[in-house]
C-alpha positions in Angstrom: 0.0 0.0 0.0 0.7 3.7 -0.2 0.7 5.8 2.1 0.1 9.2 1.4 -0.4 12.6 4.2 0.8 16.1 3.7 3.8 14.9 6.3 4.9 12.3 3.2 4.9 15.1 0.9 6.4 17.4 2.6 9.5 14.9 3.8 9.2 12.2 0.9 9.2 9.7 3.1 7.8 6.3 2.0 5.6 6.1 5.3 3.8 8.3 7.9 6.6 7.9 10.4 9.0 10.5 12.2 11.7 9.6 14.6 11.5 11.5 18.3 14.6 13.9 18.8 16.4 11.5 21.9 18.5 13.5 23.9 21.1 11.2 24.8 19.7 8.0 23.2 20.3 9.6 19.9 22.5 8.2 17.3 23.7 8.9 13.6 23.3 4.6 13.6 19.8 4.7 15.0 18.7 7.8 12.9 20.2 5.8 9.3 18.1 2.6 10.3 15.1 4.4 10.7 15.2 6.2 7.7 16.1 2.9 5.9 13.3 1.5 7.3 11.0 4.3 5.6 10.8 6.8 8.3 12.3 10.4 8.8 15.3 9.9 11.1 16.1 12.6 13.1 19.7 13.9 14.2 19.7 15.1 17.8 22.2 18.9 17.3 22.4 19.6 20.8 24.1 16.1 21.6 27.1 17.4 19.4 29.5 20.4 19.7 29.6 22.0 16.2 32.3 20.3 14.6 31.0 17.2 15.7 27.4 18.0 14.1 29.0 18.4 10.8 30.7 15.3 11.0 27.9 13.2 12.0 25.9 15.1 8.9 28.1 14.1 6.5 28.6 10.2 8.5 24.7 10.3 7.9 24.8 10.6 4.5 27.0 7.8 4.1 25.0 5.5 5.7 21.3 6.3 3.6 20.5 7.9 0.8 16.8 8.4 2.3 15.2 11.0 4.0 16.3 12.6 7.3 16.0 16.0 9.6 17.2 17.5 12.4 16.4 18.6 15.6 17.1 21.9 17.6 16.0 21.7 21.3 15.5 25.2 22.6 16.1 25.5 26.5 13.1 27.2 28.4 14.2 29.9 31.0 14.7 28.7 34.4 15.6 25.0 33.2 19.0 24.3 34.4 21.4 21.9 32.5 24.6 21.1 30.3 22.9 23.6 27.2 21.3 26.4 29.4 23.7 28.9 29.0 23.3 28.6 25.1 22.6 32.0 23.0 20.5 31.9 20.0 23.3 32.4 18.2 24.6 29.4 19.1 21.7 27.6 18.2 21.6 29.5 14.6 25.6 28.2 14.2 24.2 24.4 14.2 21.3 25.4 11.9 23.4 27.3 9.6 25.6 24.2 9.5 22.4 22.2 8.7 21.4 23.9 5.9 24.8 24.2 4.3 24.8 20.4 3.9 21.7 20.5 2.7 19.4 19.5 4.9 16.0 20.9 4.1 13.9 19.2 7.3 14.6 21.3 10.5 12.4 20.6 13.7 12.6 22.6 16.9 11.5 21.4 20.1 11.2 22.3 24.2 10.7 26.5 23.9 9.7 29.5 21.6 12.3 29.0 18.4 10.5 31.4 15.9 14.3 32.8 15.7 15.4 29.6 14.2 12.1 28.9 12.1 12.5 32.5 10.4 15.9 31.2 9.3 15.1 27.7 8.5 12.2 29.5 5.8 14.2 32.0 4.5 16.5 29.3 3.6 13.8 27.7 1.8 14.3 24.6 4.3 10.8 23.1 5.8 10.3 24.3 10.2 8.4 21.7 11.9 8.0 22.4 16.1 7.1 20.4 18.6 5.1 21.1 21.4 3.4 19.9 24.5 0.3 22.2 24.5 -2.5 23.5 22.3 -2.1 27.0 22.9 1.9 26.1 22.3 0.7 24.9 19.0 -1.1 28.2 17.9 1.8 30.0 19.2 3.8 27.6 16.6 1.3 28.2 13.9 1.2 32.2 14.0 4.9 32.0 13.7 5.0 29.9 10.7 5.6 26.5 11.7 5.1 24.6 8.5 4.1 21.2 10.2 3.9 20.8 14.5 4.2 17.8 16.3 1.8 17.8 19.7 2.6 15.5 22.4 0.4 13.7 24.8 0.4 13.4 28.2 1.4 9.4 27.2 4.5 10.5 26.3 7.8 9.8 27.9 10.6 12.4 28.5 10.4 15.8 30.0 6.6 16.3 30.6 4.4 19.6 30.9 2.1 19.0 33.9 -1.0 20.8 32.0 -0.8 18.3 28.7 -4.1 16.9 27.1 -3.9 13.7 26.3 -2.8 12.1 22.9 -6.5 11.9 21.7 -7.6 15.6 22.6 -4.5 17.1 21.6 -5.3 15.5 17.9 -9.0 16.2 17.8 -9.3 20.0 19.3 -6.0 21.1 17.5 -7.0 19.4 14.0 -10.2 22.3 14.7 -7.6 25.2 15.5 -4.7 24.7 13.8 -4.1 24.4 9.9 -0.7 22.8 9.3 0.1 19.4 9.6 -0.2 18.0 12.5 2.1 14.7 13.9 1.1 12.8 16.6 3.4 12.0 19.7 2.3 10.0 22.7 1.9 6.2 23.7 1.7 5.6 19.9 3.4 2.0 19.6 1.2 -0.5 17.4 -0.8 0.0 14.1 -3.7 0.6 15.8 -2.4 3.9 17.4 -0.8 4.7 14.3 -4.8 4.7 12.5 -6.2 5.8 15.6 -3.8 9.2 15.6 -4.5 9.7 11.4 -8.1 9.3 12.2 -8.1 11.5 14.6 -6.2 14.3 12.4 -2.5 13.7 12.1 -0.8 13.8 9.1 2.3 11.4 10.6 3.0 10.0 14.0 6.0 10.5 16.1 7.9 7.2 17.1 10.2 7.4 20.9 9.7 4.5 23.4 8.0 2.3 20.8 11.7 2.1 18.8 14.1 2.6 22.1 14.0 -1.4 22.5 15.0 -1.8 18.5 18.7 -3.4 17.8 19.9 -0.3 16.7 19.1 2.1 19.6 21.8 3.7 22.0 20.0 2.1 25.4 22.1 -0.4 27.0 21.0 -4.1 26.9 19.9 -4.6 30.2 17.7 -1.4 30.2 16.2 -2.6 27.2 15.2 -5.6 28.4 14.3 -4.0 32.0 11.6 -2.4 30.1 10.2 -5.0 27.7 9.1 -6.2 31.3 7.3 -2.9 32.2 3.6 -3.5 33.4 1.9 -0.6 32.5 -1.1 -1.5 34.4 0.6 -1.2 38.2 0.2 1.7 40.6 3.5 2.5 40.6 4.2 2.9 36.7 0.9 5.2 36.6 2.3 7.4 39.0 5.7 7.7 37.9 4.2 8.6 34.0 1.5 11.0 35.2 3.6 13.1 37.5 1.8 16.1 36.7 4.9 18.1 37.1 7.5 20.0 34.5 10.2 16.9 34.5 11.2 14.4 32.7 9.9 10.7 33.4 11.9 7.6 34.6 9.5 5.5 32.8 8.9 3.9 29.2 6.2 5.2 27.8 2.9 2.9 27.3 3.9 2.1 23.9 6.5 -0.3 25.4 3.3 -2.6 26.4 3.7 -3.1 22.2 7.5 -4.9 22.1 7.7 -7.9 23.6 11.5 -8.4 21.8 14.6 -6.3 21.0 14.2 -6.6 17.2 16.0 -4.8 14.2 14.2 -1.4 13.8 13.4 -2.2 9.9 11.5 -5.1 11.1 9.6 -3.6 13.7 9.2 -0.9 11.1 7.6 -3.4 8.7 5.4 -5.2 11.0 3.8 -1.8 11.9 2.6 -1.2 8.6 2.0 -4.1 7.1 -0.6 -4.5 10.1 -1.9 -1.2 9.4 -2.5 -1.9 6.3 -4.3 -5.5 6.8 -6.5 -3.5 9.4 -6.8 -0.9 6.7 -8.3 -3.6 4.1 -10.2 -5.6 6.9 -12.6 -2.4 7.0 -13.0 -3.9 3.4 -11.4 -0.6 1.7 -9.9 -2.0 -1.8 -7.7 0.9 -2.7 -4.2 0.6 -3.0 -3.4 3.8 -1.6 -3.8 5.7 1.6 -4.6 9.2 1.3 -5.6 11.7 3.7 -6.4 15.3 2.5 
């Protein structure tokens, strides 16, 4: 089947599928197999001083000929850490870098980065932010963001303690918001993959789902720690739904999906080729998925 949103267009990717922006857990490696695999892999800047960035660019481009952004994660005030004493200059030195190797898919994340979406645009290059909040999402919109990625209160990661969840973020915002809209939140099987499309996004955004995959940076024994996470205890609710601005020390729900560490293309395969059986069990005969 074909699979065919505004999100395929705009990145020419053969599926509906964009890799999360791991800070840390990010690797050229992990970003080649997913776009091999027919997703947009994504190359986490801020894990790299500049020269490094370049390099891993160009290693990037050795290792597929598919596909692939980058991400930009803008500090918030008030957040201490290893990047909070970064200008936007600094930032604009990794996006410059970016673009002068060509790459046309920029995404920013974590805080306001209209400064580096003006840039991205007047470079002709394609600004996709993502956010944790509606009104985060308007924000995104009025600047120009040209695709935004909304994530649920599922998700993993640093959280935002007023998020919507997965499902309301994609149903209100597809009503408010005109650009594309990718889906990010406990998103881990092809059911949640056709859930999020039907409810209004134009791509989903993989994270804990491929973080037990062959290829990803987490050590063995935390990957198989959390192929062994019951989502349905006390204590894993309450460690995910902290309500609080900080990060999680829990998988997200999509882990309840991966029941073995498998190469990524595989798992990458078996998610759309059960979409797409689901997709002709509701006896639809084309052969090609469109969404407007």
């Amino acid at each position: 089947m074909i699979w065919r949103t505004k999100i395929n267009e705009i990145t020419k990717t053969r599926y509906p599928l964009v890799m999360a922006a791991f800070a840390r857990l990010s690797s050229v490696k992990f970003a080649a197999a997913f776009s091999n695999a027919g997703g947009l892999g994504i190359i986490t800047a801020m894990n790299y001083d500049l020269q490094d960035f370049k390099s891993e660019i160009i290693r990037m481009q050795t290792l597929t000929d598919k596909p692939f952004g980058i991400n930009i994660t803008v500090v918030p005030p008030g957040v201490s850490g290893i990047h909070d004493k970064i200008s936007q200059e600094d930032y604009l030195k990794y996006v410059e870098i970016a673009i002068d190797q060509g790459i046309n898919i920029i995404t920013t994340s974590a805080f306001q980065a209209n400064f580096i979406g003006k840039r991205v645009q007047e470079a002709g290059c394609h600004w996709f932010h993502k956010c944790a909040l509606i009104r985060h999402a308007l924000s995104a919109e009025k600047a120009g963001a040209e695709a935004i990625t909304i994530i649920g209160m599922e998700s993993a990661g640093f959280k935002n303690p007023y998020q919507h969840t997965t499902l309301m973020n994609l149903t209100v915002a597809k009503r408010l918001i005109k650009p594309p809209i990718i889906a990010a939140g406990g998103i881990g099987d092809a059911r949640g993959l056709l859930g999020a499309l039907a409810m209004g996004a134009s791509a989903v955004c993989l994270g804990t789902a491929i973080l037990c995959t062959e290829e990803s940076p987490l050590n063995q024994l935390m990957k198989e720690q959390w192929l062994h996470t019951d989502i349905l205890t006390e204590e894993y609710h309450k460690a995910l739904y902290h309500f609080a601005l900080k990060g999680t020390r829990v998988p997200s729900p999509a882990i309840a999906f991966q029941k073995e560490i498998v190469p990524l293309k595989e798992y990458v395969e078996k998610l759309m080729n059960e979409a797409e059986l689901i997709v002709k069990s509701w006896k639809i005969d084309e052969q090609e998925f469109r969404l407007s």
